[in-house]
C-alpha positions in Angstrom: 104.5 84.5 86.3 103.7 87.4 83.3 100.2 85.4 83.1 99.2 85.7 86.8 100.3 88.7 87.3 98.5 90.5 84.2 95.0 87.8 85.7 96.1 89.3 88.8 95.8 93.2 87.2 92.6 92.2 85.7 91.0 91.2 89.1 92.0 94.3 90.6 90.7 96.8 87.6 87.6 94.8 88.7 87.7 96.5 92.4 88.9 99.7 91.5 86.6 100.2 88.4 83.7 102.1 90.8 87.1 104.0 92.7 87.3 107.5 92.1 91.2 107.9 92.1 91.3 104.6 90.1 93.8 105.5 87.5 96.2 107.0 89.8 95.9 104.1 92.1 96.7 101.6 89.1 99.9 103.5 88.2 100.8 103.5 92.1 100.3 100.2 92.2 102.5 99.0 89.1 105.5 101.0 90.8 105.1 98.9 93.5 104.2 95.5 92.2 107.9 96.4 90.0 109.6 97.7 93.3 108.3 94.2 94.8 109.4 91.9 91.7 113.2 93.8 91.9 113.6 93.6 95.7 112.1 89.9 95.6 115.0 89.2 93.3 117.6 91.1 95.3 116.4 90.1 98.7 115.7 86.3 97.8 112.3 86.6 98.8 109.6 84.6 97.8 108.3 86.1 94.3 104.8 84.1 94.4 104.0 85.8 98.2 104.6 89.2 96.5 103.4 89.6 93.5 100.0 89.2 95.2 100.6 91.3 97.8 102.0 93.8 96.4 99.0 94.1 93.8 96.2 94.1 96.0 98.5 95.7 99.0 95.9 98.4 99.2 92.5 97.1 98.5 91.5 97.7 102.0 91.3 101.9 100.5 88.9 100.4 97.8 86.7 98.4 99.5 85.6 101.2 101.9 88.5 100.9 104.5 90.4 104.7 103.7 91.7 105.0 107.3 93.0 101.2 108.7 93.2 100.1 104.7 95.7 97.5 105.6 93.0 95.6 107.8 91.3 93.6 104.9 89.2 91.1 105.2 90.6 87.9 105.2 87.4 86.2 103.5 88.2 88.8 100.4 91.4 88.0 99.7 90.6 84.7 99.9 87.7 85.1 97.3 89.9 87.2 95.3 92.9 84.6 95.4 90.8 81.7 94.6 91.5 81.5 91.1 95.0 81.7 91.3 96.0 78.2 92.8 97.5 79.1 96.2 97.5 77.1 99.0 95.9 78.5 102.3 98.8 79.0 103.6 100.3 80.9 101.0 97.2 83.3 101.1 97.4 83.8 105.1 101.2 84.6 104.2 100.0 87.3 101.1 97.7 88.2 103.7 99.7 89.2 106.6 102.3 91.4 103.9 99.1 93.3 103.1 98.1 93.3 106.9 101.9 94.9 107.7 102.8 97.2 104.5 102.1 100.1 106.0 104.0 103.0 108.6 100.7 103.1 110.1 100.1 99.0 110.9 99.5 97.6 114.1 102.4 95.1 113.5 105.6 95.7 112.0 107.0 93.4 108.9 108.7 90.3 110.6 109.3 88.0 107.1 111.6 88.7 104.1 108.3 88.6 101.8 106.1 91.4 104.6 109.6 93.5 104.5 110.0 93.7 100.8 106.1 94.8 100.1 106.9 97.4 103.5 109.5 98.5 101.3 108.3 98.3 98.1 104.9 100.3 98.5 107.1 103.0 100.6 110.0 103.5 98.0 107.1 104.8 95.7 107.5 108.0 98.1 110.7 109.0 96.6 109.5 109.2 93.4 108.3 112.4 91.3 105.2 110.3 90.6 105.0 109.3 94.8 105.2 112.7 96.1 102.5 114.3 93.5 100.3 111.5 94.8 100.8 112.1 98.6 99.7 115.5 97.7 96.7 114.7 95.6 95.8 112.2 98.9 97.0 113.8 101.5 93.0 115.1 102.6 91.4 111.4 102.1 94.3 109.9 103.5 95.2 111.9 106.8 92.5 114.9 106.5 95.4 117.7 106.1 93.3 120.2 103.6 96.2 122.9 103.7 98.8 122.6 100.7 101.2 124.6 103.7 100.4 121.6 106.0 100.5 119.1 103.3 104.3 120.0 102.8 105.4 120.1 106.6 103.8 116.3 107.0 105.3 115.3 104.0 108.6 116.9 105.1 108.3 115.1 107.9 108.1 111.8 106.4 111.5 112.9 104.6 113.1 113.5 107.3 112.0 110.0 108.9 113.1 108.1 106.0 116.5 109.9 106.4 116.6 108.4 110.2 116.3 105.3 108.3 113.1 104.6 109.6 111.0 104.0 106.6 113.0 100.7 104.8 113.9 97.0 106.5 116.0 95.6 103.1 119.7 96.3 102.4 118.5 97.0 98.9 116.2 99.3 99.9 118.3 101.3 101.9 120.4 101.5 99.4 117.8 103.0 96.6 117.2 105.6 98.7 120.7 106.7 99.8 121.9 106.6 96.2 118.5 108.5 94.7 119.4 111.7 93.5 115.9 113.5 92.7 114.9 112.2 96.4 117.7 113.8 97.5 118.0 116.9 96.1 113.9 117.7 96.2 113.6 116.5 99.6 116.6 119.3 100.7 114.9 121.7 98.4 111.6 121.1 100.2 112.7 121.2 103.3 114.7 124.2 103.3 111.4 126.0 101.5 109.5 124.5 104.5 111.2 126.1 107.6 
């Protein structure tokens, strides 16, 4: 799996060679890929659905897609995928986890495999690394240009993922209830914040 996934890393250094936010997006995407591998593991999800997924879970943002990034093009993934030995029906399922990772999909995660990429990509948010990149993004991403207005959104989100309404897994839940930094910045934030 070590040799796929580093063939995998390759291809994508390939797409995100012309990117301008390339080296942060490569660090992004390792804390997911290694958020995916753990809650695969946990979960008993399907490793080989994603590992793919959760590498080229954003490739939509590279390929000239920033706003609806999770609606790829099937035909890409497919040509991306080709060398890896996966059936088509494994690619429509890596497919639909990249089509439903995000807060902002049309459809919500309905298989172990689209839950644990959900979760995996979003758990990067409560990390130091996460929140310094929602800042550095926050204008491509969502158009906020206001550091004042980049806090309240991201506040926001905080308080949304205290709701609960950010994770599907049991394992994911728990990362977050028992993260200290996430919960000690996020109350530091948002008492700066109101």
């Amino acid at each position: 799996m070590q040799t796929v996934l580093n063939n995998m890393m390759k291809e994508l250094d390939n797409i995100l060679k012309d990117y301008e936010y390339c080296l942060m997006e490569k660090s992004h995407i390792k804390q997911v890929v290694n958020y995916g591998i753990f809650l695969s593991k946990k979960e008993n999800a399907d490793v080989n659905i994603v590992i793919p997924a959760t590498v080229f879970h954003d490739i939509g943002r590279y390929t000239g897609n920033i706003h609806h990034h999770t609606e790829i093009d099937y035909k890409l993934l497919l040509s991306i995928l080709k060398n890896f030995s996966y059936t088509k029906s494994q690619i429509t399922s890596i497919y639909e986890c990249i089509r439903r990772h995000s807060i902002h999909s049309r459809e919500k995660p309905s298989t172990i495999e689209q839950k644990v990429v959900f979760d995996a990509d979003n758990l990067t948010l409560i990390t130091p690394y996460g929140t310094v990149r929602w800042f550095f993004m926050a204008k491509e991403w969502v158009g906020i240009t206001k550091i004042e207005d980049a806090i309240k959104n991201l506040g926001t989100i905080f308080e949304r993922i205290n709701r609960g309404e950010f994770f599907y897994t049991i394992t994911a839940k728990e990362i977050v209830k028992n993260n200290s930094f996430y919960r000690d910045y996020i109350r530091s934030l948002l008492l700066e914040i109101r």
